[in-house]
N, CA, C and O atoms as a GROMACS GRO file, in nm:
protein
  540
    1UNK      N    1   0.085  -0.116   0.000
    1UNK     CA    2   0.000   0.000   0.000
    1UNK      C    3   0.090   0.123   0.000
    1UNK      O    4   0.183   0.135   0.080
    2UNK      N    5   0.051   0.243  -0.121
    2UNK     CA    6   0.139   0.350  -0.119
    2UNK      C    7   0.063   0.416   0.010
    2UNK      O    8  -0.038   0.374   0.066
    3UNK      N    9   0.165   0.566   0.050
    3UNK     CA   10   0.150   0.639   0.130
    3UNK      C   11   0.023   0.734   0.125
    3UNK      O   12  -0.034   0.801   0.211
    4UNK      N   13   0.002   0.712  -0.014
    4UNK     CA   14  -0.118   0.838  -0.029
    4UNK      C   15  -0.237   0.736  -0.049
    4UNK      O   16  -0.342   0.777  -0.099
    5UNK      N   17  -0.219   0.564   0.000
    5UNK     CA   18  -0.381   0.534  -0.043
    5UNK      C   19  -0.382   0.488   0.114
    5UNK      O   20  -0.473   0.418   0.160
    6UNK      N   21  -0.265   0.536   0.195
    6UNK     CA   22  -0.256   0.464   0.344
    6UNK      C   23  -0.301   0.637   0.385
    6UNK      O   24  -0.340   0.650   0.501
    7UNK      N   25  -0.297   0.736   0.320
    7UNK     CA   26  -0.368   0.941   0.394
    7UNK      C   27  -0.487   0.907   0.356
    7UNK      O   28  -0.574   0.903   0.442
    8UNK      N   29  -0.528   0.867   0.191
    8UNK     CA   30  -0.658   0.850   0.192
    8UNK      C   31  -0.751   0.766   0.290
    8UNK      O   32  -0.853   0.796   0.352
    9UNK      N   33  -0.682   0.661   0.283
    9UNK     CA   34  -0.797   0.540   0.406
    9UNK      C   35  -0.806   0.614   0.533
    9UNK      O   36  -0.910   0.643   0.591
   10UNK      N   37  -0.700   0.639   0.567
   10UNK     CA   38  -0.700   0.734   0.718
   10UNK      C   39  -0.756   0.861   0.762
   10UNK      O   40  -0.770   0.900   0.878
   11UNK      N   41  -0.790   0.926   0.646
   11UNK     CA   42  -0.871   1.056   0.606
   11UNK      C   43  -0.993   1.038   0.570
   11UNK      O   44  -1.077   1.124   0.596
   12UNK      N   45  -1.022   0.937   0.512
   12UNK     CA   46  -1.184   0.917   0.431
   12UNK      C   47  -1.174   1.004   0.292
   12UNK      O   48  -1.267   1.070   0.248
   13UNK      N   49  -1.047   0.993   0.233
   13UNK     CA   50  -1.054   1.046   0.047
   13UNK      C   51  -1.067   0.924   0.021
   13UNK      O   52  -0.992   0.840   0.070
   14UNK      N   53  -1.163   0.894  -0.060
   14UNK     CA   54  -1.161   0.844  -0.145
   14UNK      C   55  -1.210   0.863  -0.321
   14UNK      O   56  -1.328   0.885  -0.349
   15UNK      N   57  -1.114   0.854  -0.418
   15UNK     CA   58  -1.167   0.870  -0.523
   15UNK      C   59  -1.202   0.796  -0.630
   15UNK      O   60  -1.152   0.767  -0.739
   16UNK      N   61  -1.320   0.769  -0.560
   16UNK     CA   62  -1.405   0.671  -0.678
   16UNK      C   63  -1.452   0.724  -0.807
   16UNK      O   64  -1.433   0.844  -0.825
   17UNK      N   65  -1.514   0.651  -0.907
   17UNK     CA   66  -1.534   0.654  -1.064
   17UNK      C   67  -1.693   0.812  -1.027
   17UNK      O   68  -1.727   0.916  -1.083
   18UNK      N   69  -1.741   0.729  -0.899
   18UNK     CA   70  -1.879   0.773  -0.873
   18UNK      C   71  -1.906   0.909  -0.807
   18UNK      O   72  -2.008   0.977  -0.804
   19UNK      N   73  -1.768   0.929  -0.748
   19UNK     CA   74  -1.755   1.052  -0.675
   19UNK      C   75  -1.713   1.145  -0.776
   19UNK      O   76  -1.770   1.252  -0.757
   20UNK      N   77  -1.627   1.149  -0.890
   20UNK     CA   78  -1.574   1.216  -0.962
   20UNK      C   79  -1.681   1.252  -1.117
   20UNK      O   80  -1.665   1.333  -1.209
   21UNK      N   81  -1.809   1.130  -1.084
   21UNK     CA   82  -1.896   1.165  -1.192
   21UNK      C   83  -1.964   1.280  -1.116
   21UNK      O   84  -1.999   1.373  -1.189
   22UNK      N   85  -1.988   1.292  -0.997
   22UNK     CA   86  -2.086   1.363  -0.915
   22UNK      C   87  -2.023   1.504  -0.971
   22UNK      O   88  -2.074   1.583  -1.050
   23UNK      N   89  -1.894   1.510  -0.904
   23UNK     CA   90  -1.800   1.630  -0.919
   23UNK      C   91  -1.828   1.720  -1.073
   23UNK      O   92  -1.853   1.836  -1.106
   24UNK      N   93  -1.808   1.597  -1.133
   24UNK     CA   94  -1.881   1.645  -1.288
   24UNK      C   95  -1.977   1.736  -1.353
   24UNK      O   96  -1.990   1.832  -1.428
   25UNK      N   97  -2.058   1.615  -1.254
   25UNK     CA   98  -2.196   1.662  -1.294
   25UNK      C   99  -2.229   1.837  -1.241
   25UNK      O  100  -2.266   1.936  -1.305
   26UNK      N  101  -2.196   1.814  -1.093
   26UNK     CA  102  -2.190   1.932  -1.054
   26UNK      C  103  -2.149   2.069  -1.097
   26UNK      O  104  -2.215   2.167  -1.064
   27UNK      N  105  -2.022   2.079  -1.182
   27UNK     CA  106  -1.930   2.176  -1.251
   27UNK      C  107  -2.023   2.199  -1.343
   27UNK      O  108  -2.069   2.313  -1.347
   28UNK      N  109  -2.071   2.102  -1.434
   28UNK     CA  110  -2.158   2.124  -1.566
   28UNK      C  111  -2.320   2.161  -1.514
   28UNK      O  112  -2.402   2.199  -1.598
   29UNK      N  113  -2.341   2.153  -1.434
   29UNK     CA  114  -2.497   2.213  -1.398
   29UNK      C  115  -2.458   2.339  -1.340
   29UNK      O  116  -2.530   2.437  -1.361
   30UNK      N  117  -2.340   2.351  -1.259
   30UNK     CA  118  -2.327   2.519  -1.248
   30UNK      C  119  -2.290   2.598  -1.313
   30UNK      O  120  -2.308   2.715  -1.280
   31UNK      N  121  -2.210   2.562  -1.454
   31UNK     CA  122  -2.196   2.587  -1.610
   31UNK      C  123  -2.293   2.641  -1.667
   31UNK      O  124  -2.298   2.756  -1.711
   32UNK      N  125  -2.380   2.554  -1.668
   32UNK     CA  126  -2.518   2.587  -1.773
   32UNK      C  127  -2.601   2.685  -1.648
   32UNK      O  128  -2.695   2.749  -1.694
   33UNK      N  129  -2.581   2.699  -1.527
   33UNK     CA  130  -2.687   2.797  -1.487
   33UNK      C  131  -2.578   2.939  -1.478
   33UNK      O  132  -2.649   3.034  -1.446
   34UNK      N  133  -2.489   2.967  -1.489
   34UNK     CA  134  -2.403   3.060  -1.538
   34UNK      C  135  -2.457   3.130  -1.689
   34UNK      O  136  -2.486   3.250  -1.698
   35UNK      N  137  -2.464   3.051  -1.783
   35UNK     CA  138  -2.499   3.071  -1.888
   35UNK      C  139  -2.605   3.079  -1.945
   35UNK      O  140  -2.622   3.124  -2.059
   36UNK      N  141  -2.694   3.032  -1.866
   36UNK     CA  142  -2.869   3.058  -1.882
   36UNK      C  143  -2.846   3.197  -1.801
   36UNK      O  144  -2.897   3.288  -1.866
   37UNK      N  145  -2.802   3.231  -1.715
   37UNK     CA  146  -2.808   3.382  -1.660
   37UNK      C  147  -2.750   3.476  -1.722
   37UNK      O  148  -2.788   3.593  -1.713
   38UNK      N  149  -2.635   3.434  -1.804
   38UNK     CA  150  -2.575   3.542  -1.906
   38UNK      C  151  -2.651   3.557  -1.994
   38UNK      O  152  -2.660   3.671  -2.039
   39UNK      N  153  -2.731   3.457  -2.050
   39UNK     CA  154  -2.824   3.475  -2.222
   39UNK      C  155  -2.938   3.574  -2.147
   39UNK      O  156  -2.954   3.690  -2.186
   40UNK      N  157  -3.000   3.529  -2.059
   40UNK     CA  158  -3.126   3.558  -2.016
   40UNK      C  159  -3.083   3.775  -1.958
   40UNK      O  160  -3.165   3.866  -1.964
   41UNK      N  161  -2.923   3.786  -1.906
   41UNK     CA  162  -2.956   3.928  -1.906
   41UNK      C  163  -2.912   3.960  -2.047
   41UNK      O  164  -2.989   4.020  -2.122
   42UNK      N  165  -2.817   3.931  -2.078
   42UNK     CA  166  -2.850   3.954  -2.258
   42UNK      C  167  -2.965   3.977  -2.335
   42UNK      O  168  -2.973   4.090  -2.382
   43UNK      N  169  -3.043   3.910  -2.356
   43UNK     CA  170  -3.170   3.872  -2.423
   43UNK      C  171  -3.241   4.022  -2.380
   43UNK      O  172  -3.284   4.104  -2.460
   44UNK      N  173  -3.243   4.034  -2.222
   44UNK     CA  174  -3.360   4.162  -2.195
   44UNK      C  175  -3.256   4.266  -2.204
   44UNK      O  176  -3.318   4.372  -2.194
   45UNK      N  177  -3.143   4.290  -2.217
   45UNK     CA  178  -3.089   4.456  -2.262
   45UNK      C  179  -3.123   4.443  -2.398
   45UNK      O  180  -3.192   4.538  -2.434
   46UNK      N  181  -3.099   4.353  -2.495
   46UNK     CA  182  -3.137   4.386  -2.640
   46UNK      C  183  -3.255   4.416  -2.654
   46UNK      O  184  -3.270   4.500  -2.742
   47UNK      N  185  -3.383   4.374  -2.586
   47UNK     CA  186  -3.489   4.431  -2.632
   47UNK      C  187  -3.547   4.586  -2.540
   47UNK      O  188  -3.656   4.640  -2.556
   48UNK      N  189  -3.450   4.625  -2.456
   48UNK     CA  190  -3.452   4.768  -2.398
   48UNK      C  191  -3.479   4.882  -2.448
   48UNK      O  192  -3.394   4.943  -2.512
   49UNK      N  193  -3.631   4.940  -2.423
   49UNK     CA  194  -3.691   5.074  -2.474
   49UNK      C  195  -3.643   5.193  -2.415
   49UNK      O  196  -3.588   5.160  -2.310
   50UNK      N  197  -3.640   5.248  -2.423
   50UNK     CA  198  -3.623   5.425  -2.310
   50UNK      C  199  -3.694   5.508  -2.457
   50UNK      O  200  -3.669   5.514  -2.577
   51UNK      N  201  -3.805   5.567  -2.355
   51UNK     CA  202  -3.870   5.671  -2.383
   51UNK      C  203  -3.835   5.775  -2.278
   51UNK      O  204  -3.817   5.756  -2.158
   52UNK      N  205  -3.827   5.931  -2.372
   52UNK     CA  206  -3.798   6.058  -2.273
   52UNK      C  207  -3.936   6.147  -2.345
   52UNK      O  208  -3.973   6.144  -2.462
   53UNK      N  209  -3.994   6.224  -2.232
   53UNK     CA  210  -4.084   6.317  -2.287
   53UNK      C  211  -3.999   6.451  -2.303
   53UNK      O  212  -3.924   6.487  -2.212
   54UNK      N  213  -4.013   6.523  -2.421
   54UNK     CA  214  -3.949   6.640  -2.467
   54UNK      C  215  -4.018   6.722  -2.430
   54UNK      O  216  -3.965   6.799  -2.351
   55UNK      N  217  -4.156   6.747  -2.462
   55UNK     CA  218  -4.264   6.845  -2.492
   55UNK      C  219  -4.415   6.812  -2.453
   55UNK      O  220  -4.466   6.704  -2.484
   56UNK      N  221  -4.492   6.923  -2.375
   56UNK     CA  222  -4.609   6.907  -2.410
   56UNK      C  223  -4.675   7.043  -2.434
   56UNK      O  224  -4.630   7.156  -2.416
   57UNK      N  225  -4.821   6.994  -2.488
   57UNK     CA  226  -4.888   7.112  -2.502
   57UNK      C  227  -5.055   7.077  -2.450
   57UNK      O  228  -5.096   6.966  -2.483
   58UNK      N  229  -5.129   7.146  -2.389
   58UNK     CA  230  -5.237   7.175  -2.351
   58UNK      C  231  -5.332   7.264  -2.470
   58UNK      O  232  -5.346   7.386  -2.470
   59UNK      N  233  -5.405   7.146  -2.595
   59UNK     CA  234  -5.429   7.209  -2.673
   59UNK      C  235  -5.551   7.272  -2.624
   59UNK      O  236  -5.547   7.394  -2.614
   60UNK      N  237  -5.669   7.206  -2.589
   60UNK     CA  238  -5.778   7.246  -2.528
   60UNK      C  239  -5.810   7.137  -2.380
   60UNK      O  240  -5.740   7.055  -2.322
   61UNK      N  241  -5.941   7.182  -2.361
   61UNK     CA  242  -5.997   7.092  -2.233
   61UNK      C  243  -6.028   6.934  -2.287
   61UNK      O  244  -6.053   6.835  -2.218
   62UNK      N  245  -6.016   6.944  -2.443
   62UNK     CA  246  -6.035   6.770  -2.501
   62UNK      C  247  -5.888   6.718  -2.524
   62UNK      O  248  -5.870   6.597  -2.508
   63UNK      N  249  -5.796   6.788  -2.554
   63UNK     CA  250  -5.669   6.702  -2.613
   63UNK      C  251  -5.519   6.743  -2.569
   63UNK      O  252  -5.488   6.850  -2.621
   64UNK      N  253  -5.441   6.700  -2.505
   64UNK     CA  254  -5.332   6.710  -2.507
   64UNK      C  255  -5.236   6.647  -2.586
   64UNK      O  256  -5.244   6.525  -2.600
   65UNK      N  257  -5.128   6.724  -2.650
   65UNK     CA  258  -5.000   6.709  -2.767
   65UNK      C  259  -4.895   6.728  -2.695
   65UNK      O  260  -4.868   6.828  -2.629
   66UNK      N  261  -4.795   6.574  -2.712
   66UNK     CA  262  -4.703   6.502  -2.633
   66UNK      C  263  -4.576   6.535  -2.756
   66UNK      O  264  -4.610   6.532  -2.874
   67UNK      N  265  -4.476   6.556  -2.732
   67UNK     CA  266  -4.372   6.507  -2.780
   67UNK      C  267  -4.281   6.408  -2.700
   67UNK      O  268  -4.273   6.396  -2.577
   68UNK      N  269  -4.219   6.345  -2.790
   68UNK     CA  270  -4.141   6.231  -2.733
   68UNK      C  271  -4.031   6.175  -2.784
   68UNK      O  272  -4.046   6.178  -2.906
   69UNK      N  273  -3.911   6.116  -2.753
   69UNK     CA  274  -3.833   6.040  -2.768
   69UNK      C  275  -3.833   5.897  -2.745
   69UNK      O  276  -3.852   5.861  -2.629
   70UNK      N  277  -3.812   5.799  -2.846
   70UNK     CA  278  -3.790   5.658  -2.797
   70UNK      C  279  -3.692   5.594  -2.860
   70UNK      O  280  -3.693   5.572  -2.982
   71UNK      N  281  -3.586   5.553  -2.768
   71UNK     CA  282  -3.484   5.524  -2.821
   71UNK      C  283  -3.472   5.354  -2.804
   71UNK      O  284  -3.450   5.295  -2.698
   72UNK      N  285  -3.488   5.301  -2.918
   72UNK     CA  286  -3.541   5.139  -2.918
   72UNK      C  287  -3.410   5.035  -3.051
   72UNK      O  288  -3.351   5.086  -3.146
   73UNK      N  289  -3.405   4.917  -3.015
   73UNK     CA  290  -3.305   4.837  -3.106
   73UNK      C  291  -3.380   4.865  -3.217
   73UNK      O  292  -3.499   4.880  -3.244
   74UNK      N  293  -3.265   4.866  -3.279
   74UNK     CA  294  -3.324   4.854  -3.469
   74UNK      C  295  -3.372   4.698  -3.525
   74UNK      O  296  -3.321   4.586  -3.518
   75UNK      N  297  -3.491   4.752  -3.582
   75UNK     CA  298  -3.553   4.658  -3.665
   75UNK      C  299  -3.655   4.598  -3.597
   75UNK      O  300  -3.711   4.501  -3.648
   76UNK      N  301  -3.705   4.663  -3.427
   76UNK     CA  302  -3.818   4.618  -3.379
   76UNK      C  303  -3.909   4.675  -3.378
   76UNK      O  304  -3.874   4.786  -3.337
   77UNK      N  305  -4.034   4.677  -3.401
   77UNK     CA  306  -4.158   4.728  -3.388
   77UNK      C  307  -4.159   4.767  -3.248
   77UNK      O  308  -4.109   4.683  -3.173
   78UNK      N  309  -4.222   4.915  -3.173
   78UNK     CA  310  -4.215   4.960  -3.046
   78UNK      C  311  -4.368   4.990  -3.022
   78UNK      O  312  -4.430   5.021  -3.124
   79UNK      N  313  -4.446   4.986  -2.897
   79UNK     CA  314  -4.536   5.066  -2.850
   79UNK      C  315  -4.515   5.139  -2.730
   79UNK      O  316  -4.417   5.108  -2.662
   80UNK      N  317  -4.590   5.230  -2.691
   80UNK     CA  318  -4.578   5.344  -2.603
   80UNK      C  319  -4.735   5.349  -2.528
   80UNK      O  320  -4.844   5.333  -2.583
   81UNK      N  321  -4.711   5.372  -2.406
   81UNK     CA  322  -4.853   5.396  -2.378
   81UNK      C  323  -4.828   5.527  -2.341
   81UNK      O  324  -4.728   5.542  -2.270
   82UNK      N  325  -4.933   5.694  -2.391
   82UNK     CA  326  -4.907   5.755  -2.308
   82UNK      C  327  -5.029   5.853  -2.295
   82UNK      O  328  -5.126   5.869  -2.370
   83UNK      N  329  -4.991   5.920  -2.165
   83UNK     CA  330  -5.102   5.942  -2.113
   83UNK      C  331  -5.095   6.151  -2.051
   83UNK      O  332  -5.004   6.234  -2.039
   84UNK      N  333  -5.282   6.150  -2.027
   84UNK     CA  334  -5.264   6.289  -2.010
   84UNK      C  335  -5.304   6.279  -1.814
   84UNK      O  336  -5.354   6.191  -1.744
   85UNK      N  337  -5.257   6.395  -1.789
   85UNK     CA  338  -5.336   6.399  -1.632
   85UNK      C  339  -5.357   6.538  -1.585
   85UNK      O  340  -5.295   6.634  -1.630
   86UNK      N  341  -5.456   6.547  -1.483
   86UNK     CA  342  -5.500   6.670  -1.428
   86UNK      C  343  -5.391   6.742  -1.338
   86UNK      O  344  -5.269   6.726  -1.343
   87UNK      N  345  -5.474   6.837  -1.242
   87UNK     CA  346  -5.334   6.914  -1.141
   87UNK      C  347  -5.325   6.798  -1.028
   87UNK      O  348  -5.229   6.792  -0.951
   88UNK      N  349  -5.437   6.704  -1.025
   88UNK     CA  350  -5.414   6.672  -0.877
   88UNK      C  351  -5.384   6.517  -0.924
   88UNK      O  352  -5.446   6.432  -0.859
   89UNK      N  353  -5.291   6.465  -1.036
   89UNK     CA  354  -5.206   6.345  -1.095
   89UNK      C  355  -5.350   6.225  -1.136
   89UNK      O  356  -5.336   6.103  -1.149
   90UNK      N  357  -5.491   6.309  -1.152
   90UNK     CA  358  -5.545   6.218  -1.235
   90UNK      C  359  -5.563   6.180  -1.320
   90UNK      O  360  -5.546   6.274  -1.398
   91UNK      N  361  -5.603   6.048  -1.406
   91UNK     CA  362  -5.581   6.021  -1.566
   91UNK      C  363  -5.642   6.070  -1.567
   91UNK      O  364  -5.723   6.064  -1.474
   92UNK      N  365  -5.663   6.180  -1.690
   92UNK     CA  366  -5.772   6.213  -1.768
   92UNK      C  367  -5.795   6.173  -1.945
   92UNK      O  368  -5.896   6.189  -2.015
   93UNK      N  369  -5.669   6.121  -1.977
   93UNK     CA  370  -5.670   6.052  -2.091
   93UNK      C  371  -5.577   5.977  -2.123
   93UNK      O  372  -5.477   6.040  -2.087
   94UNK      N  373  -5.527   5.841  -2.186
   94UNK     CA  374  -5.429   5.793  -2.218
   94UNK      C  375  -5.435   5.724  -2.352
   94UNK      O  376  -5.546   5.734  -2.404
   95UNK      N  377  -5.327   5.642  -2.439
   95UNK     CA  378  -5.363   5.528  -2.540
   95UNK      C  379  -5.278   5.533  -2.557
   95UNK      O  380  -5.200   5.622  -2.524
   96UNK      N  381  -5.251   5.402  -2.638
   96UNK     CA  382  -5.132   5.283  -2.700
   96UNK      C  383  -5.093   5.331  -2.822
   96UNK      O  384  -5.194   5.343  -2.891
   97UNK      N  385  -4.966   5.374  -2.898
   97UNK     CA  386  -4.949   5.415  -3.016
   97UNK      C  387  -4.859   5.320  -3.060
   97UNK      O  388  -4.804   5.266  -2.965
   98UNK      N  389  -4.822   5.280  -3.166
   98UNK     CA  390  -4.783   5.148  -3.215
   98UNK      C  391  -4.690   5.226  -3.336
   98UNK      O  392  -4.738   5.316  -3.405
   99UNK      N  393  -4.571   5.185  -3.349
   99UNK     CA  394  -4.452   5.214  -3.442
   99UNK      C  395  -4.408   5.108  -3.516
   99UNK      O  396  -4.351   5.017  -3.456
  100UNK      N  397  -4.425   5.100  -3.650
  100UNK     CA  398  -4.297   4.972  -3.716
  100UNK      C  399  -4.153   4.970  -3.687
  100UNK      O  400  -4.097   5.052  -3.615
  101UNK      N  401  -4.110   4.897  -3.733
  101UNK     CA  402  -3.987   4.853  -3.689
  101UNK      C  403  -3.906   4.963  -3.812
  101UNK      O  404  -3.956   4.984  -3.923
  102UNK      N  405  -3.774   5.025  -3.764
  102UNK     CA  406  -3.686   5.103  -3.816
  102UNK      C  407  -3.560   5.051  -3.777
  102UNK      O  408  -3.521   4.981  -3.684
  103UNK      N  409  -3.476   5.136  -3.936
  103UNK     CA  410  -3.349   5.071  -3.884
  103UNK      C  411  -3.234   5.186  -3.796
  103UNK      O  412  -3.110   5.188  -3.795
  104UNK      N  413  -3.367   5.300  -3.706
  104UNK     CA  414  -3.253   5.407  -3.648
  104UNK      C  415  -3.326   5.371  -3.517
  104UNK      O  416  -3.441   5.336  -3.489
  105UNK      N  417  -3.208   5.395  -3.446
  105UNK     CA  418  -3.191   5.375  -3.279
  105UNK      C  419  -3.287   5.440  -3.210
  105UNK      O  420  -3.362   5.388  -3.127
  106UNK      N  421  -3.284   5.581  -3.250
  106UNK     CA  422  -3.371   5.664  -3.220
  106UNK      C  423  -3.437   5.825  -3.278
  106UNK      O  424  -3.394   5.934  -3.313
  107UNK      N  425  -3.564   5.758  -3.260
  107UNK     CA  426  -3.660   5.842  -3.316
  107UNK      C  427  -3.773   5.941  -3.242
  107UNK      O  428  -3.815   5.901  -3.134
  108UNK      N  429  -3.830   6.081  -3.300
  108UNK     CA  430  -3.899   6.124  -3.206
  108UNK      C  431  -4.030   6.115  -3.275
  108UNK      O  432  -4.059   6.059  -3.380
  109UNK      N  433  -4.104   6.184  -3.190
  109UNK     CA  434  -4.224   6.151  -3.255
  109UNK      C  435  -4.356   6.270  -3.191
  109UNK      O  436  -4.329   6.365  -3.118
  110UNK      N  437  -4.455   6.246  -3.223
  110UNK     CA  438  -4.574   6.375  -3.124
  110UNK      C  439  -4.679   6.308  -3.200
  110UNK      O  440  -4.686   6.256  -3.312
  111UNK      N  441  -4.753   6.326  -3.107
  111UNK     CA  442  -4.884   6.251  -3.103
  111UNK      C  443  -5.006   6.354  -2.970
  111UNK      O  444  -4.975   6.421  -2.871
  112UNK      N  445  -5.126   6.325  -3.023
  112UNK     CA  446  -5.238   6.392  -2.970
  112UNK      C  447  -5.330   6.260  -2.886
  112UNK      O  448  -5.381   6.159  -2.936
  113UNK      N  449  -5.328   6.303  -2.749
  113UNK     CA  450  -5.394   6.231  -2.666
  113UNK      C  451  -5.560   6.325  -2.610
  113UNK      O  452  -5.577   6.419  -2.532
  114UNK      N  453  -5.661   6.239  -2.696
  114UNK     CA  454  -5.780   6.296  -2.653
  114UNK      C  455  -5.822   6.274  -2.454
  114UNK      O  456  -5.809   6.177  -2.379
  115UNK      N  457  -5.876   6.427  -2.431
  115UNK     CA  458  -5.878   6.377  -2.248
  115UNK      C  459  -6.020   6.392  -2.229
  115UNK      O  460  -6.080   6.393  -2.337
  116UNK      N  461  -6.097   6.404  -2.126
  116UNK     CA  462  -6.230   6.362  -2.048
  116UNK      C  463  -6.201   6.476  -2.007
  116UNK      O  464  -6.289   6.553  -2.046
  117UNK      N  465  -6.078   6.559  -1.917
  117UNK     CA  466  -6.135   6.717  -1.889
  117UNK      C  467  -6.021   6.780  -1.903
  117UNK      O  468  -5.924   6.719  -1.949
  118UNK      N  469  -6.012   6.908  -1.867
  118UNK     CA  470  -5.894   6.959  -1.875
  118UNK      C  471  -5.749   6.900  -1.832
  118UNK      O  472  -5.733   6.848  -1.722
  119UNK      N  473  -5.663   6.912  -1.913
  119UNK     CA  474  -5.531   6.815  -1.862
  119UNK      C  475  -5.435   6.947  -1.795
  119UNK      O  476  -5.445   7.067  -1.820
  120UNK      N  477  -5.336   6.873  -1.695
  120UNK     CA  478  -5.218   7.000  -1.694
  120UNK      C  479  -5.086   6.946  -1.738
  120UNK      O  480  -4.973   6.995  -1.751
  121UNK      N  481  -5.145   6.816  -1.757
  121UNK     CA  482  -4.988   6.734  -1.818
  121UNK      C  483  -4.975   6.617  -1.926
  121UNK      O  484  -5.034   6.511  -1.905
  122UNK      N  485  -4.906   6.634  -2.029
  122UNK     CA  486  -4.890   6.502  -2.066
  122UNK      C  487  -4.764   6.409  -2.093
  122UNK      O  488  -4.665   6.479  -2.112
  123UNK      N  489  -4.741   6.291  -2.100
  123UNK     CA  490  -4.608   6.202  -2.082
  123UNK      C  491  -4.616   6.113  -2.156
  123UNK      O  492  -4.711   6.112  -2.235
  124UNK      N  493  -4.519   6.007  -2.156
  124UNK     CA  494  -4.483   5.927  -2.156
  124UNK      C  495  -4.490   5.798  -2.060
  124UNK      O  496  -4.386   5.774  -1.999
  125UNK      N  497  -4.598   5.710  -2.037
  125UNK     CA  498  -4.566   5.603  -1.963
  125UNK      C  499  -4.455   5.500  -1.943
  125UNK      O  500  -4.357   5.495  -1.870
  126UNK      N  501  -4.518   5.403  -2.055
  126UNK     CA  502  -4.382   5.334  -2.097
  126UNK      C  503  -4.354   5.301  -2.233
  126UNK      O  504  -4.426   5.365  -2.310
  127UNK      N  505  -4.269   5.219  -2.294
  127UNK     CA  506  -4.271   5.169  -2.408
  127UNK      C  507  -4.219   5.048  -2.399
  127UNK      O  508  -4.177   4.999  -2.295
  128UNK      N  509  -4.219   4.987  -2.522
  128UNK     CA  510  -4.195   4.828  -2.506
  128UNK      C  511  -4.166   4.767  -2.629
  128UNK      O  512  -4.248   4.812  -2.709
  129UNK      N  513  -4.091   4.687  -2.684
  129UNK     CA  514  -4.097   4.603  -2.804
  129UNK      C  515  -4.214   4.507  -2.802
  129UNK      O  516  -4.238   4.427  -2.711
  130UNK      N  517  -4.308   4.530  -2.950
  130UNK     CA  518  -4.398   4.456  -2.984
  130UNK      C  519  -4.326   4.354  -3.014
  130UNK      O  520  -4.216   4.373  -3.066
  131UNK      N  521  -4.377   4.210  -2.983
  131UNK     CA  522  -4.302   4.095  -3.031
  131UNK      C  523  -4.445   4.073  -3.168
  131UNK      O  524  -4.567   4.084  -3.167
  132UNK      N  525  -4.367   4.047  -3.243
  132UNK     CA  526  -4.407   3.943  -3.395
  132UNK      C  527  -4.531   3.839  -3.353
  132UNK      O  528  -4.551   3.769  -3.254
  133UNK      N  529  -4.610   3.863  -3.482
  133UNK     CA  530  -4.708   3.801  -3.436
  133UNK      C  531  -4.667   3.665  -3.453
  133UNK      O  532  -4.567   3.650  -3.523
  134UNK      N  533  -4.729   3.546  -3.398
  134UNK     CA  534  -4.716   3.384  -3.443
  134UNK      C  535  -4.813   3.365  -3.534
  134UNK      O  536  -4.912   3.438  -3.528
  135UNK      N  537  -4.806   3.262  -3.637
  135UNK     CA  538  -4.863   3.246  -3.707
  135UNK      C  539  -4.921   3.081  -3.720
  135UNK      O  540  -4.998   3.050  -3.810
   0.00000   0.00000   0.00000
């Protein structure tokens, strides 16, 4: 008996076929959840919207006119929800505006949000990449 299988017996190493598959296995399942976490924050910065509101205007007591920025990946279709509100932060009007897909980063845009009463503000909620329809 060598010296190192007379430390192992006396220590409790032992290196079996079964212990070293475990070891394996182990390295490669914490591998792949490394890499499911890299794709997965990958995946959601590429489809990352930022909308900025530039401008508004208070056309009458029916409509407020938004300007906007949305700076979105090229070649995706974007929507925006945005909305008007009173002095005391109530909706008074909002809706969904829908953009095709372009091949510039970023684009502005203005749009007219009909309101229910007088507005003192209008914005930008959020925006989002439309995903493709399935067929």
């Amino acid at each position: 008996m060598t010296t190192q299988d007379m430390l192992d017996e006396r220590y409790g190493r032992r290196r079996t076929p079964a212990r070293r598959w475990a070891m394996g296995s182990g390295i490669a399942v914490a591998a792949l959840a490394v890499g499911a976490f890299g794709w997965f924050t990958i995946q959601g910065a590429m489809d990352d919207v930022d909308a900025d509101t530039t401008a508004f205007e208070v056309v009458d007591e029916h409509s407020v006119m938004i300007g906007f920025q949305v700076t979105a990946p090229p070649g995706r279709a974007v929507a925006c929800a945005i909305e008007a509100q009173d002095e005391e932060h109530g909706v008074v009007g909002w809706r969904v505006v829908e953009y095709e897909a372009s091949d510039l980063h970023a684009r502005a845009f203005r749009e007219a949000i009909p309101t229910t009463a007088l507005a003192t503000t209008g914005f930008v909620n959020s925006c989002w990449v439309v995903s493709s329809p399935t067929l």
